[in-house]
N, C-alpha and C positions, 0 to 999 in steps of 0.2 A: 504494500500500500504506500510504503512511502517512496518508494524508487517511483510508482506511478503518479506521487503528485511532484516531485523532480521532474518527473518527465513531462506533465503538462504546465508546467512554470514555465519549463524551457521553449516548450514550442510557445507558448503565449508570448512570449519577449519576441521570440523572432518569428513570429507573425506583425510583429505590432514593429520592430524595425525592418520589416520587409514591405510594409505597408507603403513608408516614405520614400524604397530607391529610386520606382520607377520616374519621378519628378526628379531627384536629383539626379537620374543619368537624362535626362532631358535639360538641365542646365544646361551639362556637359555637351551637346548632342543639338542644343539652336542653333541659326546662325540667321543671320538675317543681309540684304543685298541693299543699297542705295543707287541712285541713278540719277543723275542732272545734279544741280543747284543753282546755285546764286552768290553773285559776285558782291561782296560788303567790304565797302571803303571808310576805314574810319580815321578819321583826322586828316592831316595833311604831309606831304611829301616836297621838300625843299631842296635843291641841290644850291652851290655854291661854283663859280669861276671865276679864276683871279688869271686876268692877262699881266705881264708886266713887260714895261716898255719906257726908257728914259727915268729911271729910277723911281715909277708910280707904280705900283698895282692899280688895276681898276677891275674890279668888285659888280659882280652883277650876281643876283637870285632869284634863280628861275624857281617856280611852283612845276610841279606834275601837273594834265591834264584834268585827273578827277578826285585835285584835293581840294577841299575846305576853305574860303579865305581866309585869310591872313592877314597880319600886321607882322613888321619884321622892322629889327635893330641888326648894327652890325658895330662894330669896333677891332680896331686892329693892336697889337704887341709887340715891340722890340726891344733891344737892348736900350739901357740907360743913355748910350753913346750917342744916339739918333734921337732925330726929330721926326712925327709925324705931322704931314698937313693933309689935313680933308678939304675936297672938293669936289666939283660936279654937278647933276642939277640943285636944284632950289627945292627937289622934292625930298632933299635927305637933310635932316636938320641936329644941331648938336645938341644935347640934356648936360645936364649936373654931372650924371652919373659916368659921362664917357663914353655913352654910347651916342650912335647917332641913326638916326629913326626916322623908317621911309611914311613920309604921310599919310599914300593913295594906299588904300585895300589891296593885298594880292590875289586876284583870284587864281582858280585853277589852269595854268596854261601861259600865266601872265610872267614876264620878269621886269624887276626894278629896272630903272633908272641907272647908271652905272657910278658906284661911289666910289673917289680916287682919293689914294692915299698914298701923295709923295712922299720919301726919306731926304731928309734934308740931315745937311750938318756930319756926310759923310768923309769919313777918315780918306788920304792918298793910300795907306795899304789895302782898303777894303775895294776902291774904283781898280786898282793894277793889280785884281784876282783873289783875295781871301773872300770866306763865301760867309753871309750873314740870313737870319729869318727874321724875315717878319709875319707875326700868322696871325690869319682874320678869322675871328668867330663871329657869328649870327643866330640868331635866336628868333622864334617865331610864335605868335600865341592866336590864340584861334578870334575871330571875330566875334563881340557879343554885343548883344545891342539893349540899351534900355526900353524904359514901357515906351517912350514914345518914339521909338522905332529909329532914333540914331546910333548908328552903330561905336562902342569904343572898345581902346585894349586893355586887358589886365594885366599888366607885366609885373602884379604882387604873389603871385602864385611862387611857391619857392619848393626848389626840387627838395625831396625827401634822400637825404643819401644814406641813412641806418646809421649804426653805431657798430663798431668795431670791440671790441675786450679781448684784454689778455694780449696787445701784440701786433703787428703788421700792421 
């Protein structure tokens, strides 16, 4: 009698975990196909070309085709040694902060105006061949517009860079 209630304990457990495989070999054993979609563009796509020519760079920023308008600053960096002058249209203007900020909206497919930035106050060893940088950053924020539907920029947004510990 008791081996025979051992014996239906036993098959009851594994009646009752045989009950659930057939779903779990069905996890196992789905698979599902897709087909087409849709193209989603989000935010904007900015490139940067700097020609140089007669000790200027001139600076121009193209938008991609199907990006977002824009507003865009640029500002250039060199050694202590040199001088930088800006110039160009009337549509790039200078701030406080050193940068210098294209008025008109960029839209998608559009490029600035070309901002030049001669090196003045160059050394004789640096014109008879030693080689020096100067490198332009730009930055771009997206168009947003108040309630009564003039558009402005927020250039208060401040990147989030994390915190580092322990090192590096």
């Amino acid at each position: 009698m008791k081996k025979k209630n051992v014996l239906l304990a036993a098959l009851a457990v594994s009646l009752t975990l045989s009950a659930g495989a057939g779903s779990a070999w069905a996890y196992f054993t789905t698979y599902a196909n897709a087909s087409g979609g849709y193209t989603l563009s989000l935010g904007d796509k900015t490139t940067v070309s700097e020609n140089f020519s007669s000790w200027t760079k001139h600076v121009v920023i193209t938008s991609q085709a199907d990006s977002k308008p824009v507003y865009v600053r640029a500002k250039a960096f060199c050694g202590s040694d040199y001088e930088l002058v800006y110039s160009g249209s009337d549509k790039w203007s200078p701030n406080s902060d050193g940068y210098y900020y294209y008025s008109d909206i960029l839209n998608g497919g559009d490029s600035t105006d070309a901002l030049d930035v001669k090196i003045e106050n160059i050394p004789e060893e640096v014109k008879n061949g030693d080689s020096f940088n100067v490198v332009v950053i730009y930055e771009t924020t997206p168009v947003r517009y108040h309630e009564d539907g003039t558009p402005y920029a927020d250039w208060s947004a401040e990147l989030n860079t994390g915190t580092v510990e322990g090192g590096a």
